[in-house]
C-alpha positions as CSV (number, residue, x, y, z in Angstrom):
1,X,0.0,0.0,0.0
2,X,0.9,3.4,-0.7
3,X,0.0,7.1,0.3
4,X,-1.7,7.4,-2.8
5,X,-4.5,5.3,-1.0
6,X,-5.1,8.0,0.8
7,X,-5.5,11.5,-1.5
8,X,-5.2,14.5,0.5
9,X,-6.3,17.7,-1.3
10,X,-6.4,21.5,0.7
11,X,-8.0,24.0,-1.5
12,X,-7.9,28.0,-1.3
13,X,-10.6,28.2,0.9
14,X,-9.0,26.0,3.7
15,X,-11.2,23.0,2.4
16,X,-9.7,19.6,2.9
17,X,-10.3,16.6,1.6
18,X,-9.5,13.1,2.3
19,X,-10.2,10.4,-0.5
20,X,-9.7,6.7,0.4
21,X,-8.5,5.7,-3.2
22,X,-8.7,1.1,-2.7
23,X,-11.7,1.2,-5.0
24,X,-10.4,-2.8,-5.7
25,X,-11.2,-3.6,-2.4
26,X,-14.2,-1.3,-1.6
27,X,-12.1,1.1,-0.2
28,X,-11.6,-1.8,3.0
29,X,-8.8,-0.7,5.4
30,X,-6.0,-2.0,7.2
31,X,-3.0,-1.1,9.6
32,X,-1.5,1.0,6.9
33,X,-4.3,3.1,5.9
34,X,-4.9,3.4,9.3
35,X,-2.0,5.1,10.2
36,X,-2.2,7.2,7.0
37,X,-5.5,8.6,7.8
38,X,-4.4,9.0,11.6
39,X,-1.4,10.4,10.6
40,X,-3.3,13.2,8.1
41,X,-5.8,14.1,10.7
42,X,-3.3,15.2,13.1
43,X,-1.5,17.3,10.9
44,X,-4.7,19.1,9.4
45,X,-5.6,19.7,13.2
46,X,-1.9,21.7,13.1
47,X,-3.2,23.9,10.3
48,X,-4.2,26.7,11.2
49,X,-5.3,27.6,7.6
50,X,-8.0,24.2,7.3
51,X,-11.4,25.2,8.3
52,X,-13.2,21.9,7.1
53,X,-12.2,18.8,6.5
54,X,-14.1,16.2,4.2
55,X,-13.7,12.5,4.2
56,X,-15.1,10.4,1.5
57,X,-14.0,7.4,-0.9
58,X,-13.5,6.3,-4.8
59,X,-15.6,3.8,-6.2
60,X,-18.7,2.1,-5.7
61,X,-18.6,1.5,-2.0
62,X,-17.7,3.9,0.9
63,X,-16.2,1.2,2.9
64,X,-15.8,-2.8,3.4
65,X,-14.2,-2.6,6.9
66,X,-11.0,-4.2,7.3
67,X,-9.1,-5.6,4.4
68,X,-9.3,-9.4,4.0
69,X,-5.7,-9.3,4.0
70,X,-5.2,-7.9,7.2
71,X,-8.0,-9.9,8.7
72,X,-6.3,-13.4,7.7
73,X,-3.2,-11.9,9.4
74,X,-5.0,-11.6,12.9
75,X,-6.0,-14.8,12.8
76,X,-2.3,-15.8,13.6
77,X,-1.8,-13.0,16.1
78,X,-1.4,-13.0,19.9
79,X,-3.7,-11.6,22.2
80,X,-1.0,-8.6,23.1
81,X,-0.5,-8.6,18.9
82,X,-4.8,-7.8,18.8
83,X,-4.7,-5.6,21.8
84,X,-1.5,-2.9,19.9
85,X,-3.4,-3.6,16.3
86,X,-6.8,-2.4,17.9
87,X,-5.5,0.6,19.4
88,X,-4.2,2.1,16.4
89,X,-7.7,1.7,15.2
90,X,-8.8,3.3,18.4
91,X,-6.3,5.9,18.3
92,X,-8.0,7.0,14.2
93,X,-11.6,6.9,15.7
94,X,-10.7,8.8,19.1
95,X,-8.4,11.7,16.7
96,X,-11.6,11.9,13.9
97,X,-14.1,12.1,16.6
98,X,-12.0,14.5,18.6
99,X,-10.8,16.8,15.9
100,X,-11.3,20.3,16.4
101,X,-12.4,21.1,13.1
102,X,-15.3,20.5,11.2
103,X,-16.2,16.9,9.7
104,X,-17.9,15.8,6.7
105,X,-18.4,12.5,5.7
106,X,-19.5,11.8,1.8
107,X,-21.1,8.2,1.7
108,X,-22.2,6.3,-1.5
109,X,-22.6,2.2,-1.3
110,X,-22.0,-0.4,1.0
111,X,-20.2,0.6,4.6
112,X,-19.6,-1.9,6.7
113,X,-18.2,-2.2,10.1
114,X,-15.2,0.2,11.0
115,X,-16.3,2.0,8.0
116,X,-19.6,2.4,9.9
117,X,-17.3,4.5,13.3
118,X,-15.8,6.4,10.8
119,X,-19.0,7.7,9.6
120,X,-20.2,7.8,13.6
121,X,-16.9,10.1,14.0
122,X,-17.9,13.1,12.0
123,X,-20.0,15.8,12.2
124,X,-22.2,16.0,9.2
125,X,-22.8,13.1,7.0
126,X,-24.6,13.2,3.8
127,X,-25.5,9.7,1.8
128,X,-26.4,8.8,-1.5
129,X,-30.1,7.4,-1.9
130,X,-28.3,3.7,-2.1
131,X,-26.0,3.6,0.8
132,X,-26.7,1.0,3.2
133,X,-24.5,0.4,6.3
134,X,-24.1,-2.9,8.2
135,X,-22.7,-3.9,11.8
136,X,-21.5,-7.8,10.4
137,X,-19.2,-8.1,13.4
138,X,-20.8,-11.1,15.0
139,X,-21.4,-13.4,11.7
140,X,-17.3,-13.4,12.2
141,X,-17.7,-14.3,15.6
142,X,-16.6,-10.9,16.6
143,X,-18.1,-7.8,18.1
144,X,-17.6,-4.0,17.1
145,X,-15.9,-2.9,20.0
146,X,-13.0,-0.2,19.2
147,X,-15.5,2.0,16.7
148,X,-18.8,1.0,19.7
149,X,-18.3,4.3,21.7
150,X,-18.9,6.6,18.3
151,X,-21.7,4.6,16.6
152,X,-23.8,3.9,20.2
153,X,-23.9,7.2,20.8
154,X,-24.7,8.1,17.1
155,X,-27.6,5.6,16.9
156,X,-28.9,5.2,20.9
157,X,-28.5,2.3,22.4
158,X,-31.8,0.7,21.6
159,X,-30.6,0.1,18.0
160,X,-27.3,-0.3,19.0
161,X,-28.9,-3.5,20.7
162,X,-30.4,-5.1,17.8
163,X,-27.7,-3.8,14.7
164,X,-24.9,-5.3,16.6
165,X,-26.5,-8.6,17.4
166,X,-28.3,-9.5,14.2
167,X,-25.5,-8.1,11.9
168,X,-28.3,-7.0,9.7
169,X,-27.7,-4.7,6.9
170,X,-29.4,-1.5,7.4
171,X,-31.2,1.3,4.8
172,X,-29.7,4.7,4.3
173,X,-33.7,6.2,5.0
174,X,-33.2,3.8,8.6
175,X,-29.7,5.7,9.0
176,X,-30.9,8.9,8.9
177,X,-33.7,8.1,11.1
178,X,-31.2,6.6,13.8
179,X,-29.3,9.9,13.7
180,X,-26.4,7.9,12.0
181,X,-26.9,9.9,8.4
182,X,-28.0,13.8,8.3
183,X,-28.6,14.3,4.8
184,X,-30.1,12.1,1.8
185,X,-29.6,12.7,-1.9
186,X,-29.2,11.1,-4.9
187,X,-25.9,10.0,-6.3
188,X,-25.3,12.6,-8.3
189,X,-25.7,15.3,-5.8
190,X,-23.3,13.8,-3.4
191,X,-20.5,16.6,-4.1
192,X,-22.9,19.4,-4.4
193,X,-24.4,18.8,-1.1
194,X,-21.0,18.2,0.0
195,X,-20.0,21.4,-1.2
196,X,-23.2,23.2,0.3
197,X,-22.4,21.7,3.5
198,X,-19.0,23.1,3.6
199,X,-20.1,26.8,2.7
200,X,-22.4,26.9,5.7
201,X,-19.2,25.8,7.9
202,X,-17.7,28.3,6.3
203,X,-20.0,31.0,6.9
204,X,-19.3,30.7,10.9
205,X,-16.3,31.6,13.1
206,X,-13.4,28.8,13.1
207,X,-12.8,29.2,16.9
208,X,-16.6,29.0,18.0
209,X,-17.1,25.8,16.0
210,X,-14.1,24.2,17.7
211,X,-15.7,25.6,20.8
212,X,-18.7,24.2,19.8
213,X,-17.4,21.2,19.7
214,X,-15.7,21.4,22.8
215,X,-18.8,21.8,24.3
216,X,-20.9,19.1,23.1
217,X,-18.2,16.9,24.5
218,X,-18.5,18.5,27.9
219,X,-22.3,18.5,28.5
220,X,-23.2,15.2,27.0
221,X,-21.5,12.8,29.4
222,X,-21.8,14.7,32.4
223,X,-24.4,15.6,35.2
224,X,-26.3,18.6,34.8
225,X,-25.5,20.5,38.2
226,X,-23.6,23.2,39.8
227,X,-20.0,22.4,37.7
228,X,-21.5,21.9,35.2
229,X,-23.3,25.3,34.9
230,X,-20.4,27.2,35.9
231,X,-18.6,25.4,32.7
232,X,-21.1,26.2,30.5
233,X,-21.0,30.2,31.6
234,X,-17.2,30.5,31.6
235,X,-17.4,28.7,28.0
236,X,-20.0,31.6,27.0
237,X,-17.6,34.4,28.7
238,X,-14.5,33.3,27.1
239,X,-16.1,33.2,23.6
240,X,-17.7,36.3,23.5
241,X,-14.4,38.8,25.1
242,X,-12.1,36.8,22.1
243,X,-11.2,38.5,19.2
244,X,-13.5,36.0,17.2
245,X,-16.6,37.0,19.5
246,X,-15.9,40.6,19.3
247,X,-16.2,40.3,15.6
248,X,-18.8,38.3,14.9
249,X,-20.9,41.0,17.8
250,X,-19.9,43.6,16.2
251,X,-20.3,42.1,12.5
252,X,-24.0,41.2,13.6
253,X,-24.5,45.0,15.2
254,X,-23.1,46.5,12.0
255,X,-25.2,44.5,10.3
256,X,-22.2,43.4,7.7
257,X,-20.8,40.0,7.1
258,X,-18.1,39.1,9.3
259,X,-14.4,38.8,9.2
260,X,-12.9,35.3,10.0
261,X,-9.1,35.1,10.4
């Protein structure tokens, strides 16, 4: 495998986009990809110029998982051999989810397992009319454990109960209505909703979407009491005296567009 499995594209605009290029074998992953895409992410989250980033795939199919190659190699491995090869999985779907900026996934076909927490990582996903998205884990006599933190919370627990047990292979329309997919359209509108996504990113202020961000984390796994208020105000406080707050204020007030740096 090389890096041009991985396409990495940052336009004028501080748009960039990731293309898984294995089209041979539905864009499947293994330890090397892994490590490209982990590799990417973290230097895109050092960019101070990248305000979105966009993750999608060549070919028919978003994602098969994990490369049959790689697969036939665990079967030989050792438990502390599964436990390092798993966290570098962990490591891609803890840096996607937790990335400052911006996420879009662009979905067309089949994903299937860890493709499924890669979509659970970002932000905003939009999917063609035909995706369909399965959790096969346990017809290999496995479960989806490393990518289970990102797609439960994405889909509730409830369905969490019944997708990871029958292995079933679920409709884009159900995906949407899980909370898994945010956006339906035909195939041929996958960019241009892509596109339309990333403007209205664009339109807000870099810092407050990372804060944004930052907050969602905060509040959702945590008790609502006293801290937890007094988080949420100093959040407020500290956005609204930065230079980005000031601006946007005063941009609204002035009743102008505002000026992102």
């Amino acid at each position: 495998m090389t890096e041009s499995n991985l396409i990495t594209h940052i336009d004028e605009r501080g748009v960039a986009v990731l293309t898984v290029n294995r089209p041979e074998v539905h864009n499947a992953f293994d330890e090397t990809l892994i490590t490209y895409i982990t590799g990417t992410l973290l230097q895109l989250e050092d960019n101070p110029d990248v305000r979105v980033i966009v993750l999608k795939a060549n070919g028919k199919n978003f994602s098969a998982g994990a490369d049959l190659r790689w697969m036939q190699q665990m079967v030989s491995y050792s438990k502390e051999e599964n436990v390092h090869d798993a966290m570098a999985l962990a490591t891609l779907m803890k840096t996607l989810n937790q990335v400052s900026i911006p996420t879009v996934a662009i979905v067309q076909g089949a994903t299937v397992g860890g493709g499924v927490g890669l979509v659970a990582c970002c932000d905003f996903v939009i999917a063609s009319e035909q995706a369909s998205f399965c959790l096969s884990e346990v017809k290999l006599g496995l479960i989806p454990a490393v990518i289970s933190p990102y797609v439960v919370e994405a889909i509730g627990v409830r369905a969490a109960r019944r997708y990871f047990l029958t292995g079933e292979v679920f409709s884009v329309t159900t995906a949407k209505q899980l909370g898994l997919v945010s956006e339906i359209v035909p195939a041929d509108k996958l960019d241009t909703a892509g596109d339309e996504v990333v403007n209205r990113f664009l339109q807000n202020g870099p810092q407050a979407m990372s804060a944004a961000k930052e907050l969602i984390r905060a509040v959702s796994h945590g008790a609502i009491d006293d801290a937890m208020i007094a988080l949420t105000a100093e959040l407020i406080a500290m956005i609204r005296v930065s230079d980005e707050g000031q601006e946007g204020l005063t941009a609204f007030l002035e009743k102008r567009p505002p000026y992102w740096k």
